[in-house]
ROTOR-490478 format. One record per residue (C-alpha): residue number from 0; x, y, z; residue in one letter. Coordinates in steps of 0.5 Angstrom, whole numbers, plus 500, padded with zeros to 3 digits. Layout:
BEGIN
<r i="NUM" xx="X" yy="Y" zz="Z" aa="A"/>
...
# end
This chain:
BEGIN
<r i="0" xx="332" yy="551" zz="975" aa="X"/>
<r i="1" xx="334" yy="552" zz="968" aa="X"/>
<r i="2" xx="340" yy="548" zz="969" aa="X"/>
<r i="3" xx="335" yy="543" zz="971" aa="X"/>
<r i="4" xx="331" yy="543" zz="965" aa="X"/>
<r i="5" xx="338" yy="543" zz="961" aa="X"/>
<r i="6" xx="339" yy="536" zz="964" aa="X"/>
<r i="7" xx="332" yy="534" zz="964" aa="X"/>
<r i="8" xx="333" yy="535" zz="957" aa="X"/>
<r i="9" xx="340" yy="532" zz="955" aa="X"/>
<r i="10" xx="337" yy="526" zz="959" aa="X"/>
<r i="11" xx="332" yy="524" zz="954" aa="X"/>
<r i="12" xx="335" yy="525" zz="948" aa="X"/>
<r i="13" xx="340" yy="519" zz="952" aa="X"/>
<r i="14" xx="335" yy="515" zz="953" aa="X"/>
<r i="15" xx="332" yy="517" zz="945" aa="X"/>
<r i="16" xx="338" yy="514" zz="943" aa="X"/>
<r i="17" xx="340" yy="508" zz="946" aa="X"/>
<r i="18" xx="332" yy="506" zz="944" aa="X"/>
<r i="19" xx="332" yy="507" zz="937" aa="X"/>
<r i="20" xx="340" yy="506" zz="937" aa="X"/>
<r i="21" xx="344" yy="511" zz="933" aa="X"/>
<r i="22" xx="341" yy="516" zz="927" aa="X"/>
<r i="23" xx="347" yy="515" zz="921" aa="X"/>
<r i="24" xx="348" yy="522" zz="918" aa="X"/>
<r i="25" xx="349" yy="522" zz="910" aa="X"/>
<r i="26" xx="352" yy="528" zz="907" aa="X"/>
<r i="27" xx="348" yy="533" zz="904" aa="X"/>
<r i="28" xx="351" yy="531" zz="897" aa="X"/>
<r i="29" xx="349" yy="523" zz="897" aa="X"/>
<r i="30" xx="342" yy="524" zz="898" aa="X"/>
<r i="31" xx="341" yy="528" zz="893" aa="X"/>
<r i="32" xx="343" yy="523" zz="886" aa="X"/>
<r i="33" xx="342" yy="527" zz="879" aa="X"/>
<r i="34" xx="336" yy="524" zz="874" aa="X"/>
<r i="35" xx="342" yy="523" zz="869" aa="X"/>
<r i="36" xx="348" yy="519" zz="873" aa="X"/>
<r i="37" xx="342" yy="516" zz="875" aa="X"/>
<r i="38" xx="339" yy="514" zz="868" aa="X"/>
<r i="39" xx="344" yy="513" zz="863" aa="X"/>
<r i="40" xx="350" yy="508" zz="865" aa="X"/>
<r i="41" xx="358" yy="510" zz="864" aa="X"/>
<r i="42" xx="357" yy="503" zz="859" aa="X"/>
<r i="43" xx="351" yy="500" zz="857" aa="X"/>
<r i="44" xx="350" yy="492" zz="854" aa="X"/>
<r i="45" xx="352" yy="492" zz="847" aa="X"/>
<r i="46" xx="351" yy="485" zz="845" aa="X"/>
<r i="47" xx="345" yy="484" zz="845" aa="X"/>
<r i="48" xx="339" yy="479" zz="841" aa="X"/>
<r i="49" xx="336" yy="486" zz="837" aa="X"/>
<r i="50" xx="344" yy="489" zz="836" aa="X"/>
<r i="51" xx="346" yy="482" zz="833" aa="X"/>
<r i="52" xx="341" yy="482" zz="828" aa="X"/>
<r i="53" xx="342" yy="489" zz="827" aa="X"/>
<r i="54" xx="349" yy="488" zz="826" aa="X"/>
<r i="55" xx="347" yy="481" zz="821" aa="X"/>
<r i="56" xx="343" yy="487" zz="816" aa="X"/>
<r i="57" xx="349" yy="492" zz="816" aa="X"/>
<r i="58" xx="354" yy="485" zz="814" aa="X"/>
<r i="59" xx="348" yy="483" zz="809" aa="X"/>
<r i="60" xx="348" yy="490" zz="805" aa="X"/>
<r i="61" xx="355" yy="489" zz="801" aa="X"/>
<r i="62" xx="354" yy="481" zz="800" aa="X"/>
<r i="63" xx="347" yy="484" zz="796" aa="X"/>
<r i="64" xx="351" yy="489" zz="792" aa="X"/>
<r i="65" xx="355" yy="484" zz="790" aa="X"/>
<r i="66" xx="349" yy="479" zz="788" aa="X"/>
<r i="67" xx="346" yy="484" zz="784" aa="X"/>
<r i="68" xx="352" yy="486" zz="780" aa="X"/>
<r i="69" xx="354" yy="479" zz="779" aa="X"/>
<r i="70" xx="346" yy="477" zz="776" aa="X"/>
<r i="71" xx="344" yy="473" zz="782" aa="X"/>
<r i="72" xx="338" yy="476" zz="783" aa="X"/>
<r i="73" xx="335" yy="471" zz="786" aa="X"/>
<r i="74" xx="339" yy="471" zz="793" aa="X"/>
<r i="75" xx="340" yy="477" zz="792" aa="X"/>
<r i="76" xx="332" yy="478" zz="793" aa="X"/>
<r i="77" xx="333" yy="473" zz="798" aa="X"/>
<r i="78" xx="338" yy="477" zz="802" aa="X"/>
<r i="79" xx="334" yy="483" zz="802" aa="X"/>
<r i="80" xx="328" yy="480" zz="805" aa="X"/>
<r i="81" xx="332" yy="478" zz="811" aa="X"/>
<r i="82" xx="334" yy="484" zz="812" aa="X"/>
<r i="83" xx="327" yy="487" zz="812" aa="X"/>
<r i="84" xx="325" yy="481" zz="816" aa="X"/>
<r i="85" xx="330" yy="484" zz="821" aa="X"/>
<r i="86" xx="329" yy="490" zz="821" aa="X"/>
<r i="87" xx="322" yy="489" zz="823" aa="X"/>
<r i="88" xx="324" yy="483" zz="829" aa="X"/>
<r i="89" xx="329" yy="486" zz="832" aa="X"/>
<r i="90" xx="324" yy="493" zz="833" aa="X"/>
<r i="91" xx="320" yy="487" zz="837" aa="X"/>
<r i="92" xx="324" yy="484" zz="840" aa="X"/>
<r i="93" xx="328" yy="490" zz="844" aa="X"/>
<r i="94" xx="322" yy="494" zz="846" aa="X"/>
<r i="95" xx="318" yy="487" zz="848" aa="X"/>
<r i="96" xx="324" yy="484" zz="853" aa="X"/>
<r i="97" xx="327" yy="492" zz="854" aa="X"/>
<r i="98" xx="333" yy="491" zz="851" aa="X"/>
<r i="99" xx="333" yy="498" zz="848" aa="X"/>
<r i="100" xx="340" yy="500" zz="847" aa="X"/>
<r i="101" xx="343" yy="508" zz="844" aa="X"/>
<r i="102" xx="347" yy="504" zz="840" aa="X"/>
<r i="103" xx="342" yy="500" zz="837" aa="X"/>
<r i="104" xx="338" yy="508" zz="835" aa="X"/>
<r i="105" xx="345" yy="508" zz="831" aa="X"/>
<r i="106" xx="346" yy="502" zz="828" aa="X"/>
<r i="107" xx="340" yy="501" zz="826" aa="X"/>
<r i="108" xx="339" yy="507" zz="822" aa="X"/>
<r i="109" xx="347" yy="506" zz="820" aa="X"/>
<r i="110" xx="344" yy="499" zz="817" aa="X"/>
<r i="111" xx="338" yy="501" zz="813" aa="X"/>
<r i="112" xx="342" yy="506" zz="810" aa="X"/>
<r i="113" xx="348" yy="502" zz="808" aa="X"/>
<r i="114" xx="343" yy="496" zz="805" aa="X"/>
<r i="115" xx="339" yy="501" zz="801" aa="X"/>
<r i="116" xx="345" yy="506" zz="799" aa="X"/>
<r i="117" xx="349" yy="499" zz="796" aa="X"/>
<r i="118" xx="343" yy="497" zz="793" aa="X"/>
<r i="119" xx="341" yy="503" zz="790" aa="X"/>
<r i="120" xx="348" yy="505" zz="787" aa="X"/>
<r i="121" xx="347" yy="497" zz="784" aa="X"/>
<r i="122" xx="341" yy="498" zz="781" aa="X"/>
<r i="123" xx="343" yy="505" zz="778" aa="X"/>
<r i="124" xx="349" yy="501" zz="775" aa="X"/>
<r i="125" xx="345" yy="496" zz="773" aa="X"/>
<r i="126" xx="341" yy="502" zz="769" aa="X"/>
<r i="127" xx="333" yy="499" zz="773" aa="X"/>
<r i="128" xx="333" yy="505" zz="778" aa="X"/>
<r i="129" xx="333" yy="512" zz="775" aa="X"/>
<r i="130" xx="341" yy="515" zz="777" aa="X"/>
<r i="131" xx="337" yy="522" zz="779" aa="X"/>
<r i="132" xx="333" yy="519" zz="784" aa="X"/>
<r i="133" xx="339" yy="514" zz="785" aa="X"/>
<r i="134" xx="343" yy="522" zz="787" aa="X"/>
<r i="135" xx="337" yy="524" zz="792" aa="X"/>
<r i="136" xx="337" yy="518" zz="795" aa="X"/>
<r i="137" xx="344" yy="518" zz="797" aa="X"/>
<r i="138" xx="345" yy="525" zz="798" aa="X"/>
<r i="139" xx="340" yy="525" zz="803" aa="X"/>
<r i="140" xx="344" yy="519" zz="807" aa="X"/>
<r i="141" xx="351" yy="522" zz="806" aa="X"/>
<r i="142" xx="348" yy="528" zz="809" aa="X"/>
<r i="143" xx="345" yy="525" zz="815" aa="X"/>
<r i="144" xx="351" yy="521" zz="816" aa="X"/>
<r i="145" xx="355" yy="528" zz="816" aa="X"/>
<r i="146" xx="351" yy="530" zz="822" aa="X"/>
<r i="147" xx="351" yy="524" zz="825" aa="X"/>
<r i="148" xx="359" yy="523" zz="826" aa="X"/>
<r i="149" xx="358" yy="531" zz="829" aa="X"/>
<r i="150" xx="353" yy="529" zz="834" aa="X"/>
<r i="151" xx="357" yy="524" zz="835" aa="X"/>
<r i="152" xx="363" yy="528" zz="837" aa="X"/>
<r i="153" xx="360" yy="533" zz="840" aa="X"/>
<r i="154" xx="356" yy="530" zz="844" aa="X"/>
<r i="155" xx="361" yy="525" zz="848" aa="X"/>
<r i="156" xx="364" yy="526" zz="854" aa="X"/>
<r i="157" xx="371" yy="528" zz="854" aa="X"/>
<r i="158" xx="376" yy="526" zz="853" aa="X"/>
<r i="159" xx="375" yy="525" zz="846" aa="X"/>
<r i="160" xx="380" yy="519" zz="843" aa="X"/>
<r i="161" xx="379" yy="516" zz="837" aa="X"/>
<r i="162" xx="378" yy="510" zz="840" aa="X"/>
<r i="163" xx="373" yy="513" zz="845" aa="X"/>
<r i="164" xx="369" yy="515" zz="839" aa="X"/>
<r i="165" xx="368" yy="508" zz="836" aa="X"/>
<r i="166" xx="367" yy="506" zz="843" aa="X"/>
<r i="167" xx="359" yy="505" zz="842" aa="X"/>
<r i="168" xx="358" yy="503" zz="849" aa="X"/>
<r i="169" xx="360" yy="510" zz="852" aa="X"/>
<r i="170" xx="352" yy="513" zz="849" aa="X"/>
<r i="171" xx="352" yy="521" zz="848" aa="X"/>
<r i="172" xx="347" yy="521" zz="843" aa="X"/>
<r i="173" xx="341" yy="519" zz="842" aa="X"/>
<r i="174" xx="337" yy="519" zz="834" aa="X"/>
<r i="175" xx="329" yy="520" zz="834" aa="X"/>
<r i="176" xx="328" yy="518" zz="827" aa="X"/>
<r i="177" xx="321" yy="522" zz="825" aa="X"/>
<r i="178" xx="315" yy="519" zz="822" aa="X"/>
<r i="179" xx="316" yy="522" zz="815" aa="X"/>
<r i="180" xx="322" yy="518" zz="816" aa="X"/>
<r i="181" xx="320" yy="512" zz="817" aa="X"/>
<r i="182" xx="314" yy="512" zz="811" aa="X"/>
<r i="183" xx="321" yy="514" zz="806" aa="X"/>
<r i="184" xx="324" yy="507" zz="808" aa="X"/>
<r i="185" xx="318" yy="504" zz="808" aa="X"/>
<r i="186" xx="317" yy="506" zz="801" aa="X"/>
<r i="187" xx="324" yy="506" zz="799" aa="X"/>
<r i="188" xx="324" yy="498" zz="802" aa="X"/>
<r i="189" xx="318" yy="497" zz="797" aa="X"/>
<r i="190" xx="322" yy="500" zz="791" aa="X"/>
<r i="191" xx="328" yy="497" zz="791" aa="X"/>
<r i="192" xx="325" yy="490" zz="793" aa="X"/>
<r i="193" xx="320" yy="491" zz="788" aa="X"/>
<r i="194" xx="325" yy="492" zz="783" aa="X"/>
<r i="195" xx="329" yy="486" zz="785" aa="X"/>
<r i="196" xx="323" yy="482" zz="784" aa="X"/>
<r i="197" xx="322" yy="485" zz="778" aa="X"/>
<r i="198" xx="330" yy="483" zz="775" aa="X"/>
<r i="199" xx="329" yy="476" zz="779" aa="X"/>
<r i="200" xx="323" yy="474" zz="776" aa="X"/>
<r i="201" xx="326" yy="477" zz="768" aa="X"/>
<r i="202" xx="322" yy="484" zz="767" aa="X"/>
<r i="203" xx="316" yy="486" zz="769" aa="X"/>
<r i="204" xx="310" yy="487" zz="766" aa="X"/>
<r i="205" xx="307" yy="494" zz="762" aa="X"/>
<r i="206" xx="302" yy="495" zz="768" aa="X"/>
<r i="207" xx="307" yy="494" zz="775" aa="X"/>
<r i="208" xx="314" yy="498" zz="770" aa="X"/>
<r i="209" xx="307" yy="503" zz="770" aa="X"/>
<r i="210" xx="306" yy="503" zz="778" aa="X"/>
<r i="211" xx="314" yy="502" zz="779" aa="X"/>
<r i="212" xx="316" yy="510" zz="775" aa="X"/>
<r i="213" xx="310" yy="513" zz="779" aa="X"/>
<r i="214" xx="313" yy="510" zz="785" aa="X"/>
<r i="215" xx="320" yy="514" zz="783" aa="X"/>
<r i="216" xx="316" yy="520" zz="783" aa="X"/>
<r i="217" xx="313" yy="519" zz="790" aa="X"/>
<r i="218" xx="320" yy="516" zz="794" aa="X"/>
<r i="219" xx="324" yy="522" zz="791" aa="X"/>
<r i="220" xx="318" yy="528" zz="794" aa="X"/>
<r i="221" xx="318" yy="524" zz="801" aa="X"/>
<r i="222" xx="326" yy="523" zz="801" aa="X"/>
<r i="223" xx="327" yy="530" zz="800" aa="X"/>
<r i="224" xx="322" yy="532" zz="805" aa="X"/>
<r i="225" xx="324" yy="526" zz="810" aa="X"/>
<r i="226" xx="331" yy="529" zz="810" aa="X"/>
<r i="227" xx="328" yy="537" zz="812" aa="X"/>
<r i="228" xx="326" yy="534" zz="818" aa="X"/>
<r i="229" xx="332" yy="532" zz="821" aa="X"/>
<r i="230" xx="334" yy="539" zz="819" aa="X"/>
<r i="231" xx="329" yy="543" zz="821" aa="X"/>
<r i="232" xx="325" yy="538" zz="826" aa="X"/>
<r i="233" xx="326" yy="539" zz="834" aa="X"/>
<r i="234" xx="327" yy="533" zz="839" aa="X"/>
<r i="235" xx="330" yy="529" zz="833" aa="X"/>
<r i="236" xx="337" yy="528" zz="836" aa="X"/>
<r i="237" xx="338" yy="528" zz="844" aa="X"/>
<r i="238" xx="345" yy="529" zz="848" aa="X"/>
<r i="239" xx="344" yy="524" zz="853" aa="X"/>
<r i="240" xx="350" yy="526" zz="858" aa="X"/>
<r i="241" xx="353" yy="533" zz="858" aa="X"/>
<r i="242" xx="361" yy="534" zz="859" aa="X"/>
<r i="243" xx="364" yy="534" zz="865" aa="X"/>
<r i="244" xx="371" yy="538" zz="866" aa="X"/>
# end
């Protein structure tokens, strides 16, 4: 009687399987995919719209230093509102067509510093820009830059190469700049710009240079505490792949 059933049985299963055809088995490892192979790619599209025009704004800050210094006031204004004019439309255009790149995080920062670290050391040379303001300002952007080349490095998958550093289609880390960071660029943008302004336009007058030493105090005071909350701020540097061994 039980060896009946065991047939009865094994039977089914037969007739189970030539219905609905063979059941391919998948290892237990290929159902299971971890967020973070499934999230962040081994290389990403770098050259896209936003990082071209992101790119544009890092070659334009020394052409502006060289204007400034040389008296060409005019172009070098020019210049400056392109680069904030970029900066504004590259944002735009990564987050409306999703073009988010982590190489974008960085550079776009990287080329907001360079303009304004050139622009503010010529306008100290040219003696417009207070030099202990001109100290603040740079003091802060080396220091993040340090942590940024850190980071950087520790957070790329081995092995760490010299060219695989440089290699920014392999993403590692992603900057989050802070909201007081970004109202400190805003203003320092408006800084720098207007005291171009005033040299392409020959001076200001006694009301704007009044305006003008105010603002000295108020983007000394925001760059100070822009550059604590990188230091003390949470979530504003995120590892996007751990090392594997």
């Amino acid at each position: 009687m039980e060896s009946r059933w065991k047939a009865g049985q094994k039977g089914q299963q037969q007739l189970r399987w030539l219905s609905d055809g063979p059941r391919s088995v998948e290892p237990e490892d290929q159902k299971k995919k971890t967020p973070l192979s499934a999230l962040i790619p081994s290389h990403e599209n770098i050259y896209t719209l936003p990082n071209i025009l992101t790119f544009s704004r890092l070659i334009a800050a020394p052409v502006v230093g060289y204007l400034i210094i040389h008296d060409l006031h005019i172009p070098a204004l020019g210049l400056f509102i392109y680069a904030g004019v970029t900066d504004l439309v590259d944002g735009w255009i990564a987050r409306k067509w999703s073009l988010q790149t982590v190489l974008g995080t960085v550079i776009d920062p990287m080329a907001d510093k360079a303009l304004m670290t050139v622009v503010t050391i010529c306008l100290a040379v040219k003696e417009v820009l207070p030099v202990p303001l001109a100290i603040i300002i740079l003091g802060r952007d080396v220091l993040l830059g340090l942590s940024a080349f850190y980071y950087r490095y520790i957070s790329l998958p081995p092995p760490r190469t010299f060219a695989r550093y440089w290699d920014f289609s392999l993403p590692s880390a992603e900057v989050r700049p802070t909201r007081i960071s970004k109202i400190n660029t805003f203003l320092q943008l408006g800084l720098l710009g207007g005291t171009m302004g005033g040299l392409a336009v020959g001076g200001l007058g006694e009301t704007a240079q009044a305006v003008m030493e105010v603002s000295w105090w108020i983007v000394g005071l925001t760059t100070v505490w822009s550059g604590g909350s990188y230091i003390w701020g949470r979530d504003t540097v995120r590892i996007l792949r751990k090392h594997r061994k």
